[in-house]
Rosetta silent file (secondary structure, phi, psi, omega in degrees, C-alpha in Angstrom):
SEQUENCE: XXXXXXXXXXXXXXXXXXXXXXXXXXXXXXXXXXXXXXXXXXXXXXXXXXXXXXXXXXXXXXXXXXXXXXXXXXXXXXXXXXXXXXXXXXXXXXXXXXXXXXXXXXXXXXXXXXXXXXXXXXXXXXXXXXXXXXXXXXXXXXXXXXXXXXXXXXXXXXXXXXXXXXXXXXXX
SCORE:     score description
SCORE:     0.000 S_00000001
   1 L     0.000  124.675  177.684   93.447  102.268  109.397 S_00000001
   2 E   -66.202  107.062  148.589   93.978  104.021  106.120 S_00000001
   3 E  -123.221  168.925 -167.827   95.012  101.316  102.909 S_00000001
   4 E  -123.248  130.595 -177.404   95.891  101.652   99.372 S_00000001
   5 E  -113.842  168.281 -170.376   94.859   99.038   96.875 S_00000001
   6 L   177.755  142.292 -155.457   96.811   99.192   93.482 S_00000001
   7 L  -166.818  150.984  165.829   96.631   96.552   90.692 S_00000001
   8 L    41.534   58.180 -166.659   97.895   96.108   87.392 S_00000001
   9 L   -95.504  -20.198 -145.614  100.703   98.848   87.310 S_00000001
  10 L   -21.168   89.354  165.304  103.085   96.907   84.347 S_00000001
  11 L   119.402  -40.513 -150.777  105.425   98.490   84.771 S_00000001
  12 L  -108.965  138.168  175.254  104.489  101.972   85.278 S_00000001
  13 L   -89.495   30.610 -166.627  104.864  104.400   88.873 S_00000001
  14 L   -31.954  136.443  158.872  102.586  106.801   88.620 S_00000001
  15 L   -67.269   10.670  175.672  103.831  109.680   90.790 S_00000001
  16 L   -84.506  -35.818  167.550  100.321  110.540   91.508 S_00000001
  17 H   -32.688  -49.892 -165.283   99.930  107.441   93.644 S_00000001
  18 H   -53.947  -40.920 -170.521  102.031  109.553   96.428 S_00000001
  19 H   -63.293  -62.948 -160.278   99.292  112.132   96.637 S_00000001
  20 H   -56.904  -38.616 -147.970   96.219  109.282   96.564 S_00000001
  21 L  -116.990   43.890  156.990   98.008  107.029   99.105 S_00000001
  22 L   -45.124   52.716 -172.570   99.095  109.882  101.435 S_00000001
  23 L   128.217    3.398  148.450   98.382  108.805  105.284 S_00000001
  24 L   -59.020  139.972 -176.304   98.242  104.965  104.433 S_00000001
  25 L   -85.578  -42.509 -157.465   99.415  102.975  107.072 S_00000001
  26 E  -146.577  144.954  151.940  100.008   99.891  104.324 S_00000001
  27 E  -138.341  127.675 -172.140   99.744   99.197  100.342 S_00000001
  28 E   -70.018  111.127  150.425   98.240   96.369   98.904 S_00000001
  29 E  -146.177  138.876 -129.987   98.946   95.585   95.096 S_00000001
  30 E  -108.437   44.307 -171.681   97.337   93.416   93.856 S_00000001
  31 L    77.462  150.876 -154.292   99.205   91.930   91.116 S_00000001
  32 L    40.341   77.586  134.846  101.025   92.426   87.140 S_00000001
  33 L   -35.676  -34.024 -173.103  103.776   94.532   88.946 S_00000001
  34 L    37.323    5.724  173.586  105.905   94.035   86.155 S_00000001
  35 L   147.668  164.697  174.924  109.449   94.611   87.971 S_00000001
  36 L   -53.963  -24.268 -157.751  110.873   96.074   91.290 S_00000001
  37 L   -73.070  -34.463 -178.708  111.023   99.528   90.567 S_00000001
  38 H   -47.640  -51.312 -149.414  107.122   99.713   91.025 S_00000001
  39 H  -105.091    6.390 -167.285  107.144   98.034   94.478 S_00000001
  40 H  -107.149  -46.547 -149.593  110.622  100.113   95.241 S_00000001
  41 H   -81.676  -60.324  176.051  108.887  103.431   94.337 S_00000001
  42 H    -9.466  -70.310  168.587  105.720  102.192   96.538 S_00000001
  43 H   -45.990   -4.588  178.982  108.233  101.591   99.784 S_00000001
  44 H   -88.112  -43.584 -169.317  108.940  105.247   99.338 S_00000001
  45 H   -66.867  -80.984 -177.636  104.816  106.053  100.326 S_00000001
  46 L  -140.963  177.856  168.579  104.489  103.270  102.757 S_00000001
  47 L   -44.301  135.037 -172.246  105.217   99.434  103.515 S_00000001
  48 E  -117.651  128.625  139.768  104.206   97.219  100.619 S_00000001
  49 E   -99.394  136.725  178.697  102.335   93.562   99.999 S_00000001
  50 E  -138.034  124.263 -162.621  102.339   92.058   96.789 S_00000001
  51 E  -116.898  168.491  170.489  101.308   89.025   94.991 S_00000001
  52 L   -80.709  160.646 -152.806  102.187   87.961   91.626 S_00000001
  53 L  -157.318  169.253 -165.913   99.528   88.833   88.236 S_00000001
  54 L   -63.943  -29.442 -175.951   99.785   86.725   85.052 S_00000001
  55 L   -93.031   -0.726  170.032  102.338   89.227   83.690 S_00000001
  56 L   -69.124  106.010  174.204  105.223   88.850   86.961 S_00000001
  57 L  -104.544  163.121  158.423  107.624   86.312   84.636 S_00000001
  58 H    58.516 -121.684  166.977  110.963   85.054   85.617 S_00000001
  59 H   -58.516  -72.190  167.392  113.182   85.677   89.125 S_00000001
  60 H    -0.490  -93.210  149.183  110.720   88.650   89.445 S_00000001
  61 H   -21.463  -56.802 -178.859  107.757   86.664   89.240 S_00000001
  62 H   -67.212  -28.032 -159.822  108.915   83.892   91.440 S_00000001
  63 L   -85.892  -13.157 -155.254  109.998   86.309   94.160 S_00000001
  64 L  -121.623  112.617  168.561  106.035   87.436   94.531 S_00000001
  65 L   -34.481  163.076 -167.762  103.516   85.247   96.678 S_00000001
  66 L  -114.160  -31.885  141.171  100.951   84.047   94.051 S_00000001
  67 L   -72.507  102.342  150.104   98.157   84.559   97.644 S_00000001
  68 L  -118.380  115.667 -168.752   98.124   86.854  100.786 S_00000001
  69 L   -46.940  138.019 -173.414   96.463   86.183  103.933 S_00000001
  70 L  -152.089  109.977 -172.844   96.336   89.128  105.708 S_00000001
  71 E  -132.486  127.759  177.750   94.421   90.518  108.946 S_00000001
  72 E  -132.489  127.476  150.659   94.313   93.983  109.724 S_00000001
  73 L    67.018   30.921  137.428   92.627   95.696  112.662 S_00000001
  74 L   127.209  -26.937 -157.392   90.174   92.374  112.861 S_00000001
  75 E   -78.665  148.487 -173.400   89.274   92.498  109.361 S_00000001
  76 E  -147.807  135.905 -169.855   90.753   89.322  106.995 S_00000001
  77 E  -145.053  120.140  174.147   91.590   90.110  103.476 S_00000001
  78 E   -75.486  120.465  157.424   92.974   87.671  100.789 S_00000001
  79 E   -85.960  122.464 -164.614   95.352   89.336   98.064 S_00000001
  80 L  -152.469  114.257  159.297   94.940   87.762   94.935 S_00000001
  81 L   -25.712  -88.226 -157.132   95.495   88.740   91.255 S_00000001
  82 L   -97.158  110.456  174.802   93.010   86.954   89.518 S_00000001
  83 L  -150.945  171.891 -176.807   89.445   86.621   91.178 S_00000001
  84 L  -151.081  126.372 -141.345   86.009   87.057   90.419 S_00000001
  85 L   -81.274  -26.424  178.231   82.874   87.383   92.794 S_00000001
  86 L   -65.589  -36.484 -163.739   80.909   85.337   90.122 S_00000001
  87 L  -117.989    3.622 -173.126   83.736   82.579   89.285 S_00000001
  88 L   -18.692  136.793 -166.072   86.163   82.412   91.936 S_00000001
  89 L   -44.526  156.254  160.742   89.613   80.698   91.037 S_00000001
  90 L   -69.360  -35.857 -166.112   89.109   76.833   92.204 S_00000001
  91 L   -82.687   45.107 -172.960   92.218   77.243   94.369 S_00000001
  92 L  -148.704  -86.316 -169.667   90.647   79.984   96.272 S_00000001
  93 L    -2.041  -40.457 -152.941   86.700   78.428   96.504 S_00000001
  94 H   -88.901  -50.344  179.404   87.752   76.209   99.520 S_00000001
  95 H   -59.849  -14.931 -174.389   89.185   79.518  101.763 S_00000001
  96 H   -85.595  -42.195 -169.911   85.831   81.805  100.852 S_00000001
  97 H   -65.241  -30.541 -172.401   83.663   78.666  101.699 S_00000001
  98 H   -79.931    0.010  169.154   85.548   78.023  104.601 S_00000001
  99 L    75.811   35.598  172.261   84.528   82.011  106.174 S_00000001
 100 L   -91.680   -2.561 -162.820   88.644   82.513  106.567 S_00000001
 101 L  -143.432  167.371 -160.788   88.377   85.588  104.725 S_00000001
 102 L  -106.241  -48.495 -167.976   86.049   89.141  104.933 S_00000001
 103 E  -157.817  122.402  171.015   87.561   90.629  101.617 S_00000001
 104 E   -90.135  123.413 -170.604   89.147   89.823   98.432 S_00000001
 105 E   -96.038  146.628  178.829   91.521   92.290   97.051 S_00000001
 106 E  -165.633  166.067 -177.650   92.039   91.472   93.529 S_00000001
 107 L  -131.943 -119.854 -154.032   93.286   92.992   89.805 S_00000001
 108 L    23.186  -19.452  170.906   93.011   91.765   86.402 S_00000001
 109 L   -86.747  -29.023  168.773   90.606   93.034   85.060 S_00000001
 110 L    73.966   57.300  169.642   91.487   96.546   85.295 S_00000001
 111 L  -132.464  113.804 -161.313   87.738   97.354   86.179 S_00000001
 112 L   -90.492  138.085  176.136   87.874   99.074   89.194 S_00000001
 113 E  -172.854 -169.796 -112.795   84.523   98.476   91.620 S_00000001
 114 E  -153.639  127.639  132.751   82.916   96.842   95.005 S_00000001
 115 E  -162.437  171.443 -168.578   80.908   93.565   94.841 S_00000001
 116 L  -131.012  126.418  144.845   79.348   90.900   97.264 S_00000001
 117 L   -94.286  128.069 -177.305   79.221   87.258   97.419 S_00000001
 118 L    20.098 -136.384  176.989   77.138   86.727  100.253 S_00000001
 119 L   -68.626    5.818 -163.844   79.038   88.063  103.206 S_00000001
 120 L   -98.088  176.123 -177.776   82.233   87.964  101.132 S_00000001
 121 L  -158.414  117.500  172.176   83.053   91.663   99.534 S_00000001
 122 E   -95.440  139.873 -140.521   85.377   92.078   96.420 S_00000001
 123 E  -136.503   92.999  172.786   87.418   94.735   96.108 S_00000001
 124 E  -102.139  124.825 -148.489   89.312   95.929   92.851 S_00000001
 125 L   -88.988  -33.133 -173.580   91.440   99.013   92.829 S_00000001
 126 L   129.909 -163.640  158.930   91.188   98.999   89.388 S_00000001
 127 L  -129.510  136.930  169.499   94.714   99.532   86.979 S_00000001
 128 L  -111.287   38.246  153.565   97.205  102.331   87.685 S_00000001
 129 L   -96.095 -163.702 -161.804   99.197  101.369   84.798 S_00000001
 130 L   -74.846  151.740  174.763   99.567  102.276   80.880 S_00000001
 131 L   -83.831  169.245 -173.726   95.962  102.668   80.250 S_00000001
 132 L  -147.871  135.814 -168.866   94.020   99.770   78.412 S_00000001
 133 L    85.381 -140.597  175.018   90.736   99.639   76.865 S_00000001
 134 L  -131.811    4.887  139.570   88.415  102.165   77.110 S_00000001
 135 L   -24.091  141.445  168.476   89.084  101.733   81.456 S_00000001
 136 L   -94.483 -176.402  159.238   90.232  104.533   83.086 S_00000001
 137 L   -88.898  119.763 -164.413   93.360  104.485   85.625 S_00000001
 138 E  -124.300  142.907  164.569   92.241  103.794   88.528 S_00000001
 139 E  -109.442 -174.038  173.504   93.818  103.537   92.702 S_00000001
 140 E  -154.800  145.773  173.583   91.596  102.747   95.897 S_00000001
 141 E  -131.143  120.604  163.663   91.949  104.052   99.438 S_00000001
 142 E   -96.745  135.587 -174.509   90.186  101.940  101.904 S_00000001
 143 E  -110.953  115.236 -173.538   89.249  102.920  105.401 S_00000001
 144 E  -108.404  113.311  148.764   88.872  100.110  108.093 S_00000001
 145 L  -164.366   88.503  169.991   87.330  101.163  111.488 S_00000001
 146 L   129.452 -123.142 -179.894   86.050   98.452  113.338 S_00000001
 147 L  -102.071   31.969 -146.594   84.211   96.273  111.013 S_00000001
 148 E  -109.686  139.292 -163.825   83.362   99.216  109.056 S_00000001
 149 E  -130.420  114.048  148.306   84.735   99.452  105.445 S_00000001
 150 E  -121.151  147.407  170.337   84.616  102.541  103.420 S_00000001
 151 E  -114.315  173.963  165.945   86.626  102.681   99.566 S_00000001
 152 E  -148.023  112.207 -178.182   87.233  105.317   97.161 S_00000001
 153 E   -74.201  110.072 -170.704   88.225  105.143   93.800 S_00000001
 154 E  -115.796  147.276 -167.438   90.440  107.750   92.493 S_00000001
 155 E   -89.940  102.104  162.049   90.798  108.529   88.470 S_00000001
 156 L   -45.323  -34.072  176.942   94.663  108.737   87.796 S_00000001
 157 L   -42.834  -34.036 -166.853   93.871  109.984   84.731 S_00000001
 158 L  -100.525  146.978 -170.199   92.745  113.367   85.805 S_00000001
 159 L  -134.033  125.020  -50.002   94.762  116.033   86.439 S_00000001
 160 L   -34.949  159.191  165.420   94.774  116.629   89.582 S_00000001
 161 L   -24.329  149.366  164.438   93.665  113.571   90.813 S_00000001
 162 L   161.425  140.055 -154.307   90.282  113.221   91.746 S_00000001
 163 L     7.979  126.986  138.948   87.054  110.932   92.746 S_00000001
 164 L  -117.155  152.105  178.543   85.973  108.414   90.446 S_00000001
 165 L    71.076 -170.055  167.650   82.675  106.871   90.794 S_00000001
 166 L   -73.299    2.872 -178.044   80.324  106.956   94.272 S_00000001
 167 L    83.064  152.799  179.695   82.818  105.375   96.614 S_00000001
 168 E  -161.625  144.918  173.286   81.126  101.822   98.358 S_00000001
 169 E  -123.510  120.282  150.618   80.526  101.747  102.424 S_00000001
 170 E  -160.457  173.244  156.163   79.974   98.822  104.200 S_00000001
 171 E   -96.808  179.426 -152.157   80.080   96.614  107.200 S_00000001
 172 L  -109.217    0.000    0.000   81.742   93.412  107.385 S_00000001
């Protein structure tokens, strides 16, 4: 199963997204959404999950899970804004200890990359929103088959689209 991770959009739709997340079965984003139209233009690619990011305020905000549990094709992956493989949130430390989950999808930081807590494996798409920092804009396409995990990072930024970084493989 093909998914698309996406994080930290405020606001913004790239149309490039349609290209990257071509032949997803599902997309994940992963928080600061910043309004409907984002998660409207998404439902145009494929079916959408979404959690709330520091910057979903008001009805909006409220309307967006602030965690989602999720198991796809055996694999069990937590949605989360804000997480960190070093620091994990306190409300989240009891489900990683407790082995409920395989992979944390997560945003804020707008740094998109791969990392392991022990057997846990964090997974940041990155930001596909106004850029910030010196970061680029970044999506992720994740590949599940079996217990087998491969991502790819793609640089919005670029015209056309195309790779960023090495990519991360792994099993679960």
């Amino acid at each position: 199963m093909r998914l698309g991770l996406v994080a930290d959009t405020h606001g913004l739709f790239d149309p490039k997204l349609a290209r990257v997340f071509e032949g997803c079965g599902l997309l994940l984003h992963a928080g600061d959404v910043a309004g409907p139209a984002v998660l409207e233009a998404l439902e145009r690619i494929a079916p959408v999950r979404a959690v709330r990011g520091n910057n979903d305020l008001g009805p909006f905000g409220r309307s967006l899970r602030e965690v989602e549990h999720l198991e796809i094709a055996g694999v069990r992956l937590l949605l989360v804004h804000e997480a960190s493989p070093r620091r994990p949130a306190l409300a989240l430390r009891r489900l990683l200890e407790g082995d409920l989950v395989d992979v944390v999808v997560h945003g804020h930081s707008h740094r998109p990359g791969a990392s392991r807590r022990g057997p846990l494996l964090f997974l940041n798409p990155g930001s596909a929103g106004p850029r910030r920092f010196s970061l680029p804009r970044t999506a992720c396409v994740v590949t599940l088959q079996g217990r087998h995990l491969s991502a790819s990072w793609w640089d919005l930024g670029r015209d056309p689209v195309a790779p960023y970084g090495d990519g991360y493989a792994a099993d679960l």
